[in-house]
C-alpha positions, 0 to 999 in steps of 0.5 A: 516969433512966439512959440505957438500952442498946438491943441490936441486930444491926450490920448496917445494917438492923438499926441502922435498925430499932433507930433507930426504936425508940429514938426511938420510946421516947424520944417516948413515955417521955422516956427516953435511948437509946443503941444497942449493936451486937452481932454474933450467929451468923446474921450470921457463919455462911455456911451455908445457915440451913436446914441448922443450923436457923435459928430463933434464930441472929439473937437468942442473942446480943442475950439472952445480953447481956440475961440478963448485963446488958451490955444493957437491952433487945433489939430483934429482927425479930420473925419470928426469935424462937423461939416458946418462952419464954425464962425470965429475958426478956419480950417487952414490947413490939411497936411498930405493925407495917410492911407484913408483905408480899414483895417481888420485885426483878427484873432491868430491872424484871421481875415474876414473869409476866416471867421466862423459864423456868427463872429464878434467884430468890434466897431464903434462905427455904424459905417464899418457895421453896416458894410461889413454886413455887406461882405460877411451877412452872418457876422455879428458888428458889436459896439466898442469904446475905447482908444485903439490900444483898449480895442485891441486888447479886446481881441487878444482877451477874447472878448470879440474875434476881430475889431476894425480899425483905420489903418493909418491910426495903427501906423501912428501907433506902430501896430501894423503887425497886428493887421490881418487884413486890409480893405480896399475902397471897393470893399469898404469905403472910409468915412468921408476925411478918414486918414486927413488931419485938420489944422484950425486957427482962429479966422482973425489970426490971419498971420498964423493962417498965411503961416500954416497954408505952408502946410497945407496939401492941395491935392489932399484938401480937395480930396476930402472937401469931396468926400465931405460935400456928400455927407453935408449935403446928405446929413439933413436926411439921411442917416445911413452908415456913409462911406466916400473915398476921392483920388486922384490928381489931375482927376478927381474919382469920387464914390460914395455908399449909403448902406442900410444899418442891417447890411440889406441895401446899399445905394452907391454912386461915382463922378469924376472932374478935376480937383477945382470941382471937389464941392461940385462933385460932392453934391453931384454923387450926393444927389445921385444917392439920393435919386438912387433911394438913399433917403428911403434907406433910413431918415436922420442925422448923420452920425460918422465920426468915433474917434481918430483912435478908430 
């Protein structure tokens, strides 16, 4: 078997990342992996990802490398995948999933409770904004870029009090001792796909495809198809900060929260059915949030992805 080419991001955490999943492949098929660094638009651009729409512009590149075959398969953070199909690309497999969680690294080791008002939060992630809004009305979210090394320097120079971060991208990057606080899914929901991986291969490349679902994780897949199913069938109208978050395994619980950009509505929603039901439950707490008033909240495309260094 020829060694198989891994496409990944260059930045460090997604070299990190993308380790894990070559060695992931190589215990469970036997198959040699070598990594390629590539370099996408999202990692270049340093406009706020908000403004040119975000979703997608961690991933165009690794595809076009894919669909010419300079690469074999693609890993991406699950999260910054468009919900649409791309044709020519199948996503073959999610890899069991990390802690889906935020996190909040603040000054000194200061937690939400304890920031004074007014306080800097760095976040490039409209959803992080708008729901710590909803904990803390007097703190002030501000836009950062930047991987998460770049952001955490952020805080210890003073620029901002505290940044938010996704827990499982300090993990990877050995930074867990820096986080003051973590916050549970009733507190903040994560992106839709936060904490999963992606793997993609070409859709002719049925051998390589047959190879990676020895990689792939059920209970993980159906999780974030959940969570994914809502913001796809959101994404037409709506574009509030989203959060969904689904768990469980013999039980699917999946919930969901639309929230208003200044921290003044939030719509939520919650159903439960058995992993086999993940598309169907996703558009059942979608059309919950839009019954709700989701759609009133704002109107627009969808914008959730900033990055797997966030």
């Amino acid at each position: 078997m020829p060694v198989l080419r891994l496409g990944t991001r260059k930045s460090p955490m997604a070299m990190i990342q993308a380790g894990h999943v070559a060695e992931l492949i190589r215990q469970r098929t036997g198959a040699g992996v070598e990594l390629v660094g590539l370099t996408s638009f999202g990692d270049i651009t340093r406009v706020n990802l908000p403004d040119i729409g975000g979703t997608g512009v961690f991933v165009s590149a690794l595809r076009e490398s894919l669909l010419g075959g300079d690469i074999d398969l693609a890993v991406h953070s699950l999260k910054d995948l468009p919900t649409a199909a791309l044709p020519g690309i199948t996503l073959a497999a999610v890899p069991p999933r990390d802690d889906p969680r935020d996190a909040l690294i603040g000054r000194d080791g200061a937690k939400l409770a304890d920031l004074p008002p007014g306080a800097a939060i760095g976040t490039g992630s409209p959803r992080r904004a708008a729901q710590l809004l909803l904990l803390r009305p007097d703190v002030r979210p501000v836009p950062i870029r930047g991987n998460a090394g770049t952001r955490l320097a952020k805080v210890t120079s003073g620029q901002v009090d505290a940044v938010v971060l996704a827990y499982s991208g300090l993990a990877r990057i050995g930074e867990l001792d820096r986080v003051s606080q973590v916050f549970e899914p009733d507190e903040m929901l994560p992106a839709p796909g936060q904490g999963a991986l992606a793997v993609e291969c070409r859709t002719d490349d049925t051998d390589l495809a047959g190879l990676l679902a020895l990689v792939d994780d059920p209970g993980s897949r159906a999780a974030v198809t959940a969570e994914r199913t809502v913001l796809a069938e959101l994404q037409a109208g709506c574009s509030a900060p989203l959060g969904a978050y689904a768990a469980g395994t013999g039980v699917l619980h999946l919930t969901a929260v639309v929230v208003a950009e200044d921290g003044g509505l939030a719509v939520r929603a919650s159903q439960s059915g058995p992993p086999s039901r993940a598309e169907e439950l996703g558009r059942d707490v979608a059309a919950e949030l839009l019954r709700l008033g989701a759609g009133t909240i704002v109107a627009g495309p969808a914008v959730t992805s900033n990055g797997d260094d966030a």
